[in-house]
C-alpha positions in Angstrom: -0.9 0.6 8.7 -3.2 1.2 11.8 -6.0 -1.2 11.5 -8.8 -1.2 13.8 -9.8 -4.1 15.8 -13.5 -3.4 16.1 -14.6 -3.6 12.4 -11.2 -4.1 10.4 -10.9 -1.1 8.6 -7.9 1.0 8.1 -7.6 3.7 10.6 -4.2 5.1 9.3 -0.9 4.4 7.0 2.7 5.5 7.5 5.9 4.5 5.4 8.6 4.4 6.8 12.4 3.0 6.8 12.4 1.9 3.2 15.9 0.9 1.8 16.9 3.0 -0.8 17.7 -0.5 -2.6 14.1 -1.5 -2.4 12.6 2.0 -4.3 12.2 2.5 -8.1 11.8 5.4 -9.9 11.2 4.2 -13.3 7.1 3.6 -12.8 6.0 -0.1 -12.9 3.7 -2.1 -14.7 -0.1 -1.1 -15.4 -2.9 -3.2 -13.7 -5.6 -4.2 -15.8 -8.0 -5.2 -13.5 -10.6 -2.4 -13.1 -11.1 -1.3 -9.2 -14.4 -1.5 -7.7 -15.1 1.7 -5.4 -14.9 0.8 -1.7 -12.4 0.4 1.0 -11.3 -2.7 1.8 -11.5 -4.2 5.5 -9.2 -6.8 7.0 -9.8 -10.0 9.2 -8.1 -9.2 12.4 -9.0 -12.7 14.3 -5.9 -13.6 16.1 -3.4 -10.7 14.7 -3.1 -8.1 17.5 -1.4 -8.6 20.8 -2.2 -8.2 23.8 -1.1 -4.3 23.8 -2.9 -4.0 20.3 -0.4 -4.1 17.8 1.6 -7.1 15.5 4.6 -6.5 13.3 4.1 -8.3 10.3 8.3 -7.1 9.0 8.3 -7.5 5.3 10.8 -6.7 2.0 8.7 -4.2 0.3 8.9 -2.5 -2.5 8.1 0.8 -3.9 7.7 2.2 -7.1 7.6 5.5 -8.1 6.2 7.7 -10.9 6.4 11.8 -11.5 2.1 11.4 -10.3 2.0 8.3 -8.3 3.6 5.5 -5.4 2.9 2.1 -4.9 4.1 -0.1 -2.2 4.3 -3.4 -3.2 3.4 -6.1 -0.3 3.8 -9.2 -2.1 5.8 -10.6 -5.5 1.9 -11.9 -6.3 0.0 -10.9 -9.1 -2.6 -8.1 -8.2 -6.2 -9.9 -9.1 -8.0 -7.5 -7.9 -8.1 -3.9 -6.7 -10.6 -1.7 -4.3 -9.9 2.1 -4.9 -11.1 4.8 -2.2 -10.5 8.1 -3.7 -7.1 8.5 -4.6 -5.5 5.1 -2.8 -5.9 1.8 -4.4 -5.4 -1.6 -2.4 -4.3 -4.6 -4.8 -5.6 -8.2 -3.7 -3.7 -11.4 -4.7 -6.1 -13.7 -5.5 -6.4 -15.5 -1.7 -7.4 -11.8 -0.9 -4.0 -10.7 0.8 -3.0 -7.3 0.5 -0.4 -7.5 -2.5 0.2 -3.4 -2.7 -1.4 0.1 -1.8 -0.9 3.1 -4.5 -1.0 6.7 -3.7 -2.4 8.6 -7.3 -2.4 11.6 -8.1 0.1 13.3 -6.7 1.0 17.3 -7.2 4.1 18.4 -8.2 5.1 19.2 -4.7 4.1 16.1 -3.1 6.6 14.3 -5.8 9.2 16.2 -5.0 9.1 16.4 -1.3 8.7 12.1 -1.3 11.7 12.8 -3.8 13.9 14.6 -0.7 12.4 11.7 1.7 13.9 8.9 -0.3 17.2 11.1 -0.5 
């Protein structure tokens, strides 16, 4: 996730190298929180480097459904969530990012995360 260091926001977002082991494809759990519109902005005192960047290497999880993906960050219960069009950040309740969901998906961006995960 490219966040930028001038304001905190999120500039960009990649998956990559997920064990296979870590991916469901049986859907998860609903949140019941309702999202407030927005986009949510990070702290960045002390987390880049001095080329820019941190590693911050992590066992995620990801979930997936036939119109949705969600990464899951933390084992924490999501308390809250901020949704910006069709991707949804889940806070714990300290406000750390617990998971990201990807809604909405077409057919063909199902199956073509389906051949990634392959």
């Amino acid at each position: 996730m490219g966040i930028s260091e001038v304001d905190g926001s999120i500039v960009s977002f990649a998956l990559t190298l997920v064990d296979k082991g870590n991916v469901e494809f049986t859907g998860y759990i609903d949140i019941i929180t309702p999202p407030i519109e927005g986009c949510p902005r990070f702290k960045t005192d002390g987390l880049f480097n001095e080329n820019g960047y941190f590693d911050d290497k992590n066992d995620i999880k990801v979930g997936v459904s036939s119109d949705s993906l969600r990464i899951f960050f933390e084992k924490l219960p999501v308390a809250s969530c901020v949704r910006n069009g069709r991707i949804m950040f889940g806070l714990t309740e300290r406000k750390s990012l617990a998971m990201i969901e990807v809604s909405k998906m077409n057919k063909a961006e199902y199956e073509r995360l389906l051949l990634a995960f392959d």
